[in-house]
C-alpha positions as CSV (number, residue, x, y, z in Angstrom):
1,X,0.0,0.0,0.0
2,X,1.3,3.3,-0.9
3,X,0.5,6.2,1.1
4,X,1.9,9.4,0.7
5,X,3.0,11.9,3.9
6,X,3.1,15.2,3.1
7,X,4.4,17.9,5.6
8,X,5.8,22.1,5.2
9,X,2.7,23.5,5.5
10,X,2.1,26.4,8.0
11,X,1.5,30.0,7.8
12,X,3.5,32.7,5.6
13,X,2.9,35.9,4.9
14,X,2.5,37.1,1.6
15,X,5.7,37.3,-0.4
16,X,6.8,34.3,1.3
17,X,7.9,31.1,0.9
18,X,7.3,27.9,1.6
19,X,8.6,23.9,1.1
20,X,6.4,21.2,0.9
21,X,7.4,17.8,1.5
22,X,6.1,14.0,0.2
23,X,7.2,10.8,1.0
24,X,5.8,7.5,-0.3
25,X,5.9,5.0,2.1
26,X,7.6,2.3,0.3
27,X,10.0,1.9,-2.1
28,X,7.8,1.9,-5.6
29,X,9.8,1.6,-8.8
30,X,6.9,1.9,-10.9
31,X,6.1,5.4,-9.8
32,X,4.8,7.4,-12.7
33,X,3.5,10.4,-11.6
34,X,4.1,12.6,-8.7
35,X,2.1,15.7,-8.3
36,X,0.9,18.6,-5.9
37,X,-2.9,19.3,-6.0
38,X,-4.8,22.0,-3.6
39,X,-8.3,23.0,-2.5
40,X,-10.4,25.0,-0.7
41,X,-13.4,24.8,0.3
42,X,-16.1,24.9,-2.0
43,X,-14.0,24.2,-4.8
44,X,-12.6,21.0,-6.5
45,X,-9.5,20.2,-6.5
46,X,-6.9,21.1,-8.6
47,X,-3.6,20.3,-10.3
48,X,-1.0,22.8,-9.4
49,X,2.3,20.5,-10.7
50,X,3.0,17.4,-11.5
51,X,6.1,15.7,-12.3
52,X,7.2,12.0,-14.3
53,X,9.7,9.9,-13.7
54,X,12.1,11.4,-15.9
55,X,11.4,14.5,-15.1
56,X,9.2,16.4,-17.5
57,X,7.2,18.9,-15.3
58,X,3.9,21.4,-15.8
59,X,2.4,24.0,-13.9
60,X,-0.9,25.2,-13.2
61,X,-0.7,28.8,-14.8
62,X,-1.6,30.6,-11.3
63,X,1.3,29.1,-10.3
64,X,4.2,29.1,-13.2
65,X,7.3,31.1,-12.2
66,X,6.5,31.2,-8.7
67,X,6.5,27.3,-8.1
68,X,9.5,24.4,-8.6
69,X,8.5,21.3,-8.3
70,X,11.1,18.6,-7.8
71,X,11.7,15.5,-7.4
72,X,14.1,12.6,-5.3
73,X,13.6,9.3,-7.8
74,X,16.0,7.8,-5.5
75,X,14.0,8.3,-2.5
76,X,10.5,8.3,-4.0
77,X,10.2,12.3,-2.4
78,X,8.6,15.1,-4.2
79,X,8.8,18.9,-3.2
80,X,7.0,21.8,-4.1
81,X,8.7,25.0,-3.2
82,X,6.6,27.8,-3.1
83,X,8.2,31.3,-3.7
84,X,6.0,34.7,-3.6
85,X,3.3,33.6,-1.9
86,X,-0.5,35.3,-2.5
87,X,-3.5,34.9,-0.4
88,X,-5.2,33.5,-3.4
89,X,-2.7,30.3,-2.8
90,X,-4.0,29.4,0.7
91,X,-5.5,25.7,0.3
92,X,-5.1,22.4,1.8
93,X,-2.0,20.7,-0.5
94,X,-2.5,17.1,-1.2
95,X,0.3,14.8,-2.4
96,X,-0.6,12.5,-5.5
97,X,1.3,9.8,-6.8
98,X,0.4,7.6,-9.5
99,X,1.7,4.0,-9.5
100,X,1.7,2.2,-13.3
101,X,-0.8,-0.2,-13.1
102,X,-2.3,0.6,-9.8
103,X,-3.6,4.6,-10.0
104,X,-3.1,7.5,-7.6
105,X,-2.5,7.4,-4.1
106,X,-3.5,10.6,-2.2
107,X,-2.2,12.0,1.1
108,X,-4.2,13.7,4.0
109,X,-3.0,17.1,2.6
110,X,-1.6,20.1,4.4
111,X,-2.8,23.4,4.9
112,X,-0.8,26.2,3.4
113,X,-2.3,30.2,4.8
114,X,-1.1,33.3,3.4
115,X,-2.2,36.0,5.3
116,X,-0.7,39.1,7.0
């Protein structure tokens, strides 16, 4: 079972930054995809970047230039780090990582605030 952990969220004020963390919980070679997804409340979730295994990345467009999204293939870990922060990006940040053959597996998520 694959589960991912995700943990860097907090509170930042605007123009900040942030690092956001993701760990699958065993070692899966087959790992296709690793991605960030947010939402708030009232809204469905959505992509913000997402990441293959050999390293092709894309953005939502809120979030191009602002956002790097990296990842550890050795260590199955993902990071999103977050530069110039807005209040518009305040959201719960779910890890996603898709396994060939299996699907997705989702994390808990963490909550990002922006706010002075």
């Amino acid at each position: 079972q694959v589960q991912p952990v995700e943990s860097g969220g907090g509170l930042v004020q605007p123009g900040g930054s942030l690092r956001l963390s993701c760990v699958a919980s065993e070692d899966i070679s087959s790992i296709v995809y690793m991605a960030w997804y947010r939402q708030v409340p009232g809204k469905e979730r959505e992509l913000v970047a997402r990441i293959t295994n050999i390293g092709s990345s894309n953005y939502a467009e809120s979030v191009k230039g602002r956002f790097t999204i990296l990842r550890d293939n050795a260590k199955n870990r993902v990071f999103l780090q977050m530069n110039n922060l807005k209040p518009e990006d305040t959201a719960v940040y779910y890890c996603s990582v898709t396994v060939d053959g299996l699907g997705a597996y989702w994390g808990q998520g963490t909550q990002v605030t922006v706010s002075s």
